[in-house]
C-alpha positions in Angstrom: 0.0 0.0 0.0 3.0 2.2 0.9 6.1 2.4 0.3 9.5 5.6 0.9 8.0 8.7 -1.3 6.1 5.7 -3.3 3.6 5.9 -0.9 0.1 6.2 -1.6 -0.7 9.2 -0.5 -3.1 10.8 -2.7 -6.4 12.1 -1.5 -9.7 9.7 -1.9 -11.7 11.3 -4.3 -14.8 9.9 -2.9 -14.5 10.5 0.6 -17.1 12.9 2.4 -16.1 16.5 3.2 -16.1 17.5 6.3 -18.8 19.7 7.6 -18.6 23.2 9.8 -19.8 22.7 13.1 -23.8 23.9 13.6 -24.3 27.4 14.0 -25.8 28.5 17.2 -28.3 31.8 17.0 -25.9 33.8 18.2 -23.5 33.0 15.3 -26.1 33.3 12.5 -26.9 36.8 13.1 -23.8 37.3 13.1 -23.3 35.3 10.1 -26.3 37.6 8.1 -25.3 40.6 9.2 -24.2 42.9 6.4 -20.5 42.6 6.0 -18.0 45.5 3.9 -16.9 44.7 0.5 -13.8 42.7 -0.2 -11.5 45.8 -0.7 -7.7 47.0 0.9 -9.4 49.7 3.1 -12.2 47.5 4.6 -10.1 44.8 5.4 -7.4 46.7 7.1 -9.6 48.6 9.0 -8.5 47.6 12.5 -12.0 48.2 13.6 -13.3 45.6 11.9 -13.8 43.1 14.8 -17.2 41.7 13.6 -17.8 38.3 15.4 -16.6 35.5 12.8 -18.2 32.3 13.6 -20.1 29.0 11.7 -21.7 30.9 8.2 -19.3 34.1 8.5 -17.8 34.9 4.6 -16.7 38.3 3.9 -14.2 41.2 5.0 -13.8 40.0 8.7 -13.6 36.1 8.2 -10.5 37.0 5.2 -9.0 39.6 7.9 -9.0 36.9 10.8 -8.1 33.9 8.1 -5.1 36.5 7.5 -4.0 37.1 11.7 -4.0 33.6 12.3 -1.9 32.5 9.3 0.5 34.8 10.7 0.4 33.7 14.3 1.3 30.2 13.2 -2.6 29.1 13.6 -3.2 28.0 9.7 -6.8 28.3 8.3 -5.2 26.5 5.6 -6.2 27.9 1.9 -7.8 31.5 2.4 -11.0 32.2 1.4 -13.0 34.3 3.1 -15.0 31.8 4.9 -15.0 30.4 8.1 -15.4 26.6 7.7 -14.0 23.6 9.4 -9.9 24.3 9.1 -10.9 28.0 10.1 -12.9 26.6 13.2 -10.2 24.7 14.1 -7.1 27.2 13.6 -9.3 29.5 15.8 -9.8 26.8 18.7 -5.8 26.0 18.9 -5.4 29.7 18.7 -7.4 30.3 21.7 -6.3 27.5 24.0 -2.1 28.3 23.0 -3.5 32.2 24.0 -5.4 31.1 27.8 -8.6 32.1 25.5 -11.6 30.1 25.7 -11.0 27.1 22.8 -15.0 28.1 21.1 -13.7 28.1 17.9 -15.5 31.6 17.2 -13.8 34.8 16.9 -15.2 37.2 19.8 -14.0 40.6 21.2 -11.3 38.7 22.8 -9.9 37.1 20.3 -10.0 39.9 18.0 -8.1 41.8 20.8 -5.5 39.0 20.8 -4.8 38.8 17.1 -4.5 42.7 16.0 -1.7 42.7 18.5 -0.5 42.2 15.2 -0.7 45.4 14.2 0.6 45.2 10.3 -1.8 45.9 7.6 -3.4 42.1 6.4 -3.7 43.2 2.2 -1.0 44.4 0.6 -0.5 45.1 -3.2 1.7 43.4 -5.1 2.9 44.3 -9.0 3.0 41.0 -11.1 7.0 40.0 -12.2 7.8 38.7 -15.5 9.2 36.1 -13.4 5.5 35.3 -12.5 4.5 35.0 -16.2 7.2 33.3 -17.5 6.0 30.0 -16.1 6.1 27.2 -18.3 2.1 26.6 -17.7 1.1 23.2 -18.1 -1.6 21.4 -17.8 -1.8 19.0 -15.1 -3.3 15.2 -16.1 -5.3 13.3 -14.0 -3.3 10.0 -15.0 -0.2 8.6 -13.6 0.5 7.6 -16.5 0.2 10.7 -18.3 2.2 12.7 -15.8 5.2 10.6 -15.9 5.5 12.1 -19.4 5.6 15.3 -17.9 9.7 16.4 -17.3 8.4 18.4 -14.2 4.8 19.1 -12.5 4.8 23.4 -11.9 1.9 25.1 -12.0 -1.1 25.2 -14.0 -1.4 29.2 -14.3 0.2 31.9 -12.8 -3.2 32.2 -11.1 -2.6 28.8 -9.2 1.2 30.1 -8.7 0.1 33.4 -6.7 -2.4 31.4 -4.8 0.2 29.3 -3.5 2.4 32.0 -3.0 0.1 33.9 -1.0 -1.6 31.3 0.4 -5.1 32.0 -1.1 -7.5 30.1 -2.8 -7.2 31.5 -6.6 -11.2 32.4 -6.7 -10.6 34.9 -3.4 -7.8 36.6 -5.5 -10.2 36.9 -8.5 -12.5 38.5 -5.7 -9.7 41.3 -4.6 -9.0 41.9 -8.4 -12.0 41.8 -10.6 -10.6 43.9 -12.9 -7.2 42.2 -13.1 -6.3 39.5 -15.9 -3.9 37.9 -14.1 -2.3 37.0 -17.6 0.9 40.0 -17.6 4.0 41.4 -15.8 3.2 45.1 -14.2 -0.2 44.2 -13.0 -1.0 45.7 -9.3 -2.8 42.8 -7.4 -4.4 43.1 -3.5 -3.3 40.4 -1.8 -3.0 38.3 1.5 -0.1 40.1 3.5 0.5 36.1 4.8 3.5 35.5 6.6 6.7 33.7 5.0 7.8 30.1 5.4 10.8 30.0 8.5 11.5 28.4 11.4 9.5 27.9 14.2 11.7 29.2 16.8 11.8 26.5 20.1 10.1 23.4 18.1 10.9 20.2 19.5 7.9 17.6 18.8 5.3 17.1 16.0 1.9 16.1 17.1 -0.7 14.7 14.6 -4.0 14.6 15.9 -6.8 12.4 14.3 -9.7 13.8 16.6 -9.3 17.2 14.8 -7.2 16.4 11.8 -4.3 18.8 12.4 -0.5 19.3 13.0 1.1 20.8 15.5 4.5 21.8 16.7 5.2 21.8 20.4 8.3 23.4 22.8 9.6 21.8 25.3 6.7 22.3 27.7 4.3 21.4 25.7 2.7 24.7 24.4 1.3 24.6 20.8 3.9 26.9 19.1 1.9 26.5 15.4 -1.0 24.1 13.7 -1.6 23.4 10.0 -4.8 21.7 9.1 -4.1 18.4 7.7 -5.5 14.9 5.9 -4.5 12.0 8.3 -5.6 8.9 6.6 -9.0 6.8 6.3 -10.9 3.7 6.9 -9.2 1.8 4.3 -5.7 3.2 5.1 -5.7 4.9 8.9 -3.4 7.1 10.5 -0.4 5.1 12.4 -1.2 5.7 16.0 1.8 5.7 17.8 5.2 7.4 19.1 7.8 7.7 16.0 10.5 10.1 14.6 11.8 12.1 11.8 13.8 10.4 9.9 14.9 12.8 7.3 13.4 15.8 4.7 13.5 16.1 1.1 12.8 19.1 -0.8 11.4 19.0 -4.3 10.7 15.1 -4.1 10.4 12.6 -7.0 7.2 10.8 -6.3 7.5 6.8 -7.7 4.2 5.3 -8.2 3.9 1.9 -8.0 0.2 0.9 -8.6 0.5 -2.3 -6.4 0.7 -0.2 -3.9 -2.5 1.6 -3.8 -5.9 -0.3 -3.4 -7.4 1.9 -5.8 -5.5 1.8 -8.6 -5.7 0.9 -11.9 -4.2 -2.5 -11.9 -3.3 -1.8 -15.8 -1.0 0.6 -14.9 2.5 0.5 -14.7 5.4 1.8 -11.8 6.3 5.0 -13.1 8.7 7.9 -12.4 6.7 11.3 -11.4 8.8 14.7 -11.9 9.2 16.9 -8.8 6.8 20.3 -8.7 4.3 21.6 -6.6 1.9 19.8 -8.7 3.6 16.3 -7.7 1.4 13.9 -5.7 3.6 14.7 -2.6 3.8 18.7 -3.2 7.1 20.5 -2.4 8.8 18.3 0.3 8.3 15.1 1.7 9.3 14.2 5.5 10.0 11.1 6.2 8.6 9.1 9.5 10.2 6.6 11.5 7.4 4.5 10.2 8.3 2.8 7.5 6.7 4.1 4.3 4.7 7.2 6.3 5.2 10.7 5.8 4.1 14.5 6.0 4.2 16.0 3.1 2.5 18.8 0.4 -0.1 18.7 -1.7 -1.2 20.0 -5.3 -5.0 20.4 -4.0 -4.8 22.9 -0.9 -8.8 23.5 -0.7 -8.8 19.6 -0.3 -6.6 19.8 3.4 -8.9 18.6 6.2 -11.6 17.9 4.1 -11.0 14.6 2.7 -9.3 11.5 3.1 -5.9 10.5 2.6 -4.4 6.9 1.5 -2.3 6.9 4.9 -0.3 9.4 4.8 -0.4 13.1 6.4 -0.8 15.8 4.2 -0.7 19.6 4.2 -1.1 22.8 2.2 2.2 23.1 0.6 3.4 26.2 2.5 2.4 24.6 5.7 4.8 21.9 5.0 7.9 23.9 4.0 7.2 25.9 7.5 7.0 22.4 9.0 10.0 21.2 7.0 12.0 24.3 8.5 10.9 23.9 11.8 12.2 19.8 12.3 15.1 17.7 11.6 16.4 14.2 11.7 15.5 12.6 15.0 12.9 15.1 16.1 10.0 13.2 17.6 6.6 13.0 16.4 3.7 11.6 18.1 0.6 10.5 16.1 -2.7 10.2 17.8 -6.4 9.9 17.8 
């Protein structure tokens, strides 16, 4: 079923998608209450400390989505919606903060996260470095994609997503006018904070109960949590004390169809070119457990909404900020 970085690892395309917890009364009024257009100036007003909660889209759910990517509490891809990996960034947020873990944004935590004072849009002019891809389209197929000599992006739409850690609709939302198709274009965009370090990491935790990741100090407190997909029925999440064994960067994924229960037994062990695009994203870290890793992904909206094949799997920039953050022989403790 598994095996190194020929693991099978890629998300079930038929497993359900998680749902946001039930909105109490309290939380749907705040939910329908009218809410300022996506713009720079609404969603760096500071004042802006609307109570985000089960049903919340708009200017205050981006602007909180934005805070707690920067304080190490990922919401995973950034949309403008509070939904299951938002509910759960905000909980570990809370409890790491001596907040009360409700998973909705209140005046407290709003008063805890614009300690971060910096404005959460920012502009940004398109490179010719962005355009100049290559642009590919990606196949659904093994097969097909070990013709491929490397898996990038699909548009420099997908590319600035990534970067920026948004889904590519909400950056279609800031920039209606914008073609996203040439160098010199001024974009609005998530001001998200960069992949490095965790400063004082010293475990991983992986946490079925709530499907996330965590990094730990030495005392225990949750330093930063990514949303994550930790396995399935079929292929569950290996419960149990293990450790890093080591991290590769731009990883060469080898499919080998024996070793998914799901494949197509017609198919053949093939070579798959490194990329973000790969089955195993940007980098692959390997666990003490033979054929088990974390690693990327090249379907961020997917992250703690679906099943995996075994493995644990997170938004692309969530793993490099992972990857920076461990080493060889740093332990990591799976769980229910």
């Amino acid at each position: 079923m598994k095996t190194a970085i020929a693991l099978a690892c890629t998300l079930l395309g038929t497993a359900a998608v998680l749902s946001a917890p039930p909105a109490d009364a309290a939380s749907k009024k705040h939910a329908h209450a009218s809410s300022p257009a996506l713009t720079l100036e609404s969603v760096n007003d500071a004042n802006l400390t609307t109570t985000v909660g089960p049903g919340s889209k708009g200017a205050a759910a981006l602007r909180a989505e934005i805070l707690l990517d920067r304080a190490l509490f990922s919401p995973g891809e950034i949309d403008a919606s509070y939904g299951t990996n938002a509910q759960r960034a905000v909980a570990g947020y809370q409890a790491a903060n001596s907040l009360d873990a409700s998973g909705v944004v209140d005046a407290a935590t709003w008063k805890a996260l614009d300690a971060d004072t910096a404005p959460v849009l920012a502009q940004y002019t398109v490179t010719d470095a962005d355009v100049a891809g290559p642009f590919v389209a990606i196949p659904h197929d093994m097969m097909a994609k070990a013709k491929l000599p490397a898996l990038g992006y699909t548009s420099m739409l997908e590319e600035l997503g990534e970067r920026f850690h948004a889904s590519p609709q909400l950056l279609r939302r800031l920039n209606p006018k914008t073609s996203f198709s040439h160098a010199g274009e001024t974009i609005v965009v998530p001001s998200v904070r960069p992949s490095a370090p965790v400063p004082g990491a010293v475990k991983v935790v992986v946490a079925k109960a709530d499907s996330t990741v965590s990094i730990v100090d030495a005392n225990g407190k949750k330093l930063a949590q990514f949303p994550a997909s930790t396995g399935s029925d079929h292929d569950p999440l290996p419960i149990g004390a293990w450790t890093i064994k080591g991290i590769s960067r731009d990883p060469v994924f080898h499919y080998d169809p024996s070793l998914f229960w799901d494949a197509d037994a017609k198919q053949e062990k093939a070579k798959i070119a490194a990329g973000p695009n790969n089955p195993v994203g940007v980098v692959w870290i390997d666990l003490s457990k033979p054929h088990y890793g974390i690693h990327g992904t090249p379907e961020p909206s997917k992250i703690g909404k679906t099943e995996s094949h075994g493995c644990i799997r997170l938004t692309n920039w969530d793993a490099l900020t992972l990857s920076q953050s461990v080493a060889a022989g740093t332990p990591a403790e799976l769980k229910d």
